[in-house]
Phi, psi and omega in degrees: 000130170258170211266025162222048157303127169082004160248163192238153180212138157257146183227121141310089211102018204274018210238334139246200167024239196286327201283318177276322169328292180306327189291351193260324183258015181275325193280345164296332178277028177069008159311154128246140198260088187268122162247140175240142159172185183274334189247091166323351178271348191258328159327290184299322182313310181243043151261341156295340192267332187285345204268298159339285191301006188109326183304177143234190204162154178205137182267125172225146176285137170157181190242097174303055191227330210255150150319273198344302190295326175275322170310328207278345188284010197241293176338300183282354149316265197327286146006308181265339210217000176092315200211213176178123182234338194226145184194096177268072192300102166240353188286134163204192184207164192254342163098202140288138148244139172150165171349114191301322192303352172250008166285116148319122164329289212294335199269345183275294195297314190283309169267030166264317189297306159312296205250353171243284139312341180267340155316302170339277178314300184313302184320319186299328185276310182318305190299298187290031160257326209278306170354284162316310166295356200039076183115152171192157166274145198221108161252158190218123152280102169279217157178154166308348192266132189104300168269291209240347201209128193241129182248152168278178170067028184185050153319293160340296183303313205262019175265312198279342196276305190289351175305332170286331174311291188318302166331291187302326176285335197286312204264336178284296174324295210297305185257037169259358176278343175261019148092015187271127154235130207239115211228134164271157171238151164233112169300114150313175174313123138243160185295057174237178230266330141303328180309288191296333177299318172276008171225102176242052153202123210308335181287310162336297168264351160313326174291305183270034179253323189262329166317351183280175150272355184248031160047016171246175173238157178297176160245149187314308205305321180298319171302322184327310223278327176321316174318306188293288212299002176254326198288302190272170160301026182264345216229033197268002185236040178251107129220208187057006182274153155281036212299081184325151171204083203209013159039052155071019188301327192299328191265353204290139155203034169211000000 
């Protein structure tokens, strides 16, 4: 038996880096899974591989930006798998980046949308389902930039990320007597595909490889398993947390 047997999840951002790693192991761990994300041909990849392994999953294409887009994910859990128990809001975006005084409105507004607001919308639909089950897990992908460790030029990013912190205690507080539990993971560097955009050069990561204490940056799958332990009932008296997963950047200072 795994350790989400009889549970449904949704995943969010599911089409690379953390976000498809958890949907492959939420779904070895007897989930079923609706994955989201904007590009459907990476979607259908992988929900064939989960389909392969023994899963089930079911795929819908869209922009977490839209109400809409978060109602039909919650529908289509229910719908497709009965219920909702697990819903891992991971799409984000890294934003404009460059002097905060030469951050566009439009560019600001948009990774506040992405990366905040669209937690939001998702929660609104995602809480009242988990409810009717009496209880569920809600994680939100944060990050260390912004909480413990500040990069210049990527205001935006680290504004919307920590902005989920907030979120996550706000959403903790209100429904946990009704047995919703709301968790952040805040990530150190991982090896995804935003990771390379913001360090595109080896002296780039070489800087930020020596900010861990373990001189390394993660891979999507370690963070996945950070995931599960919030997702299963191994996490069953953990919410309101902010959770580091940052392979000591927080403490590091050599």
């Amino acid at each position: 038996m795994g350790r989400l047997s009889g549970k449904v999840a949704i995943v969010t951002g599911a089409s690379s880096g953390i976000g498809r790693a958890t949907a492959l192991l939420f779904a070895q761990e007897g989930a079923k899974v609706v994955v989201a994300a904007r590009r459907e041909a990476e979607l259908k990849q992988l929900v064939s591989e989960i389909e392969a392994s023994g899963g089930e999953a079911v795929a819908l294409a869209g922009d977490v930006q839209s109400e809409s887009f978060a109602e039909k994910l919650v529908e289509l859990a229910v719908g497709r798998f009965g219920r909702l128990d697990i819903a891992f809001n991971n799409a984000g975006t890294l934003g404009e980046q460059g002097a905060t005084t030469n951050v566009s409105k439009k560019g600001w507004d948009e990774a506040l949308a992405i990366n905040l607001t669209s937690a939001f919308l998702g929660a609104k639909y995602q809480v009242p389902e988990m409810i009717k089950q009496r209880g569920g897990s809600i994680i939100f992908t944060s990050t260390f930039v912004g909480y413990s460790f500040a990069f210049p030029g990527v205001a935006a990013y680290a504004a919307s990320k920590a902005g989920l912190i907030g979120l996550t205690q706000a959403l903790a507080a209100e429904f946990g007597p009704q047995g919703v539990r709301v968790n952040a993971i805040l990530p150190g560097a991982v090896d995804t595909p935003m990771y390379r955009d913001m360090n595109d050069s080896e002296q780039a990561q070489q800087f930020v490889t020596n900010l861990h204490a373990l001189k390394r940056v993660a891979t999507p799958e370690e963070l996945a398993r950070s995931v599960l332990y919030l997702a299963s009932d191994d996490s069953a008296f953990v919410t309101g947390t902010a959770s580091l997963v940052d392979g000591g950047a927080s403490i590091t200072r050599s």
